[in-house]
Steps between C-alpha positions, in 0.01 A plus 500: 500500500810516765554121598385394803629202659264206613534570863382821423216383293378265764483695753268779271259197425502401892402833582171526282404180678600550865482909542181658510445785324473892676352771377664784322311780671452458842211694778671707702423747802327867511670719210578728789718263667782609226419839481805757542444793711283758292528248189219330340504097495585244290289189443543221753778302650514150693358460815684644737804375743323230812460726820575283762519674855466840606819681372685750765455837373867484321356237319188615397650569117515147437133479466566735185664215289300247265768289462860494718791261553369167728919429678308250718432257168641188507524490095710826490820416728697186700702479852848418396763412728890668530735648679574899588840672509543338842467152378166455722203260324215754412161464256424762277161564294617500097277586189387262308581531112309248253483475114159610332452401118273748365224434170280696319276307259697230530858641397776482727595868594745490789615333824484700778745505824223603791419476850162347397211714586211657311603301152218589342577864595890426336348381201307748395719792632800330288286498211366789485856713589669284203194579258396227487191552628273821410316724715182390352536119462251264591663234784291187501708298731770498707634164620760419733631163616708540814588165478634484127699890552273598199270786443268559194324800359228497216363812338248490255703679215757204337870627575797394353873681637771265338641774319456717809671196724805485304583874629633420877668829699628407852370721752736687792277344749648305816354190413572559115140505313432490092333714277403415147498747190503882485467604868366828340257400344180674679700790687530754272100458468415547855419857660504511860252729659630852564238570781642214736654656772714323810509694841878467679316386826308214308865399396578512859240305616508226230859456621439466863134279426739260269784474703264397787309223277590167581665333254746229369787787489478552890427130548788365283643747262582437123238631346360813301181664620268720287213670587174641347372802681262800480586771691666415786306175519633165414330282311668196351831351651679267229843353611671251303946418454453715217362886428358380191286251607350687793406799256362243272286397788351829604454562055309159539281584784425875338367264193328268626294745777448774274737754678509795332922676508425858461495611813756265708857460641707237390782369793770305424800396723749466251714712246338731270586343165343518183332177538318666785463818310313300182301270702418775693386749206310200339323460790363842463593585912642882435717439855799294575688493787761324665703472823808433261723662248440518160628474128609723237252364233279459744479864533530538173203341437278622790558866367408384142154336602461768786490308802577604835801325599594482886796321646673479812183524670593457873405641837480903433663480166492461157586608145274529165684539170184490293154599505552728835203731339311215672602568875330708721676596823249451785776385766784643702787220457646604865177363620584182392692220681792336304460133399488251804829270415303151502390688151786592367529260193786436285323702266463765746865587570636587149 
């Protein structure tokens, strides 16, 4: 077994006593609330996003997400105080960025750098993108402990990764994430579907609907957004300080509300590199796309697995250097406006 340190094994045993348990499959809404446009449905998702008020009709798309970023949560940033360039006292809103120790059956597996929402979500999306955990295991609990920074996840098959832990690759991520053992292991054994198609005015839209979301970028910046869509709607908003963590949210969510990859769009606000490429591929989502640049193996590997690869997706334009058998041209790119400069991320302008 990897040694774990005491602290670590405390905090495990508190959270069997003081977490309660959640379920590994949850209810979710009508099938045909994640339907694509002409696409059969997957099984069900989570209930979806609260309603509120009446939306304005430029709105109106936000009632299309299940889950989206919360900026107004207390948990997820803090008023600082400072100075600006002028030397005059100003507050500004800054992330927060917390340490989550992650278990599964009761061996230490990583600590995570994250904002500190959906932890479950995290978890089981980390798990399941470092093989740990397979598409048909058997989750009997998930406990967190908010106050002890720990989260634990049982399955009913016995695992055991200390070989697999003693592998550790550095990712190119912002906030720098880990991976454990052969990052390929599962990619060369999934086939994407050939049929899945993405229409240049869904891109468009997705764009626009996104850029208009509110969210902890607009609110405070420093943070990576990714998005789970089909079609041209959004579906599930994950930000975190890190790309990694907020695709490993959206891979949790897909597990543990039975949503089905074939036929989506997978969104991503940072760089196209071939962490995103692998994660993205052993997701089984046949789409990527991204309002920023992208890698040579990144490419690499998107051609190899056959997935459509879209960068410097932005106002009117873009470019695919992989899968473009997927697109279908439905819109005139004069038609559409460039990108309002409120959006223009860092990401954005390379």
């Amino acid at each position: 077994m990897v040694e774990v340190s005491e602290k670590s094994k405390r905090r495990a045993g508190a959270s069997r006593k003081t977490s309660a348990k959640k379920s590994a499959r949850r209810p979710g809404p009508d099938p045909a609330e994640l339907e694509s446009p002409g696409t059969a449905s997957p099984q069900g998702a989570a209930p979806p996003a609260p309603r509120g008020r009446a939306k304005p009709a430029d709105e109106a798309f936000l009632d299309d997400y299940l889950l989206r970023p919360d900026p107004e949560d207390p948990r997820l940033t803090r008023v600082v105080p400072g100075v600006d360039e002028a030397g005059r006292s100003i507050e500004t809103a800054v992330v927060e960025e917390r340490p989550l120790t992650l278990f599964l059956n009761g061996q230490e597996i990583v600590t995570i750098m994250t904002i500190g929402d959906h932890p479950e979500m995290l978890a089981v999306g980390y798990l399941l993108n470092q093989n740990m955990l397979r598409p048909d295991d058997q989750v009997t609990g998930i406990d967190h402990d908010d106050e002890l920074e720990v989260v634990v996840v049982r399955t009913e098959r016995e695992t055991d990764y200390e070989e697999k832990l003693k592998k550790k690759i550095r990712t190119s991520g912002c906030a720098q994430g880990t991976v454990f053992g052969d990052l390929m292991e599962r990619f060369e054994e999934v086939s994407l579907p050939a049929d899945a198609v993405v229409r240049t005015s869904w891109l468009y839209a997705l764009s626009r609907k996104i850029n208009q979301t509110p969210s902890l970028y607009l609110k405070s910046g420093a943070i990576h957004g990714c998005v789970l869509a089909a079609g041209d709607r959004p579906l599930v908003y994950m930000e975190d300080v890190g790309r990694h963590n907020a695709v490993d949210k959206i891979a949790g969510f897909m597990f543990l509300n039975g949503v089905g990859p074939e036929d989506k769009i997978f969104y991503t606000t940072g760089r196209l590199t071939s962490e995103m490429v692998i994660k993205c591929v052993q997701m089984g989502v046949p789409i990527l796309a991204s309002r920023s640049g992208f890698t040579a193996w990144g490419v690499a590997l998107a051609r190899q697995a056959d997935l459509t690869l879209i960068g410097r997706a932005r106002g009117k334009r873009f470019v695919a250097l992989s899968g473009e058998q997927r697109l279908v041209y439905d819109a005139d790119p004069d038609a559409v406006a460039d990108e309002h400069p409120r959006h223009q991320r860092k990401g954005g302008r390379g």
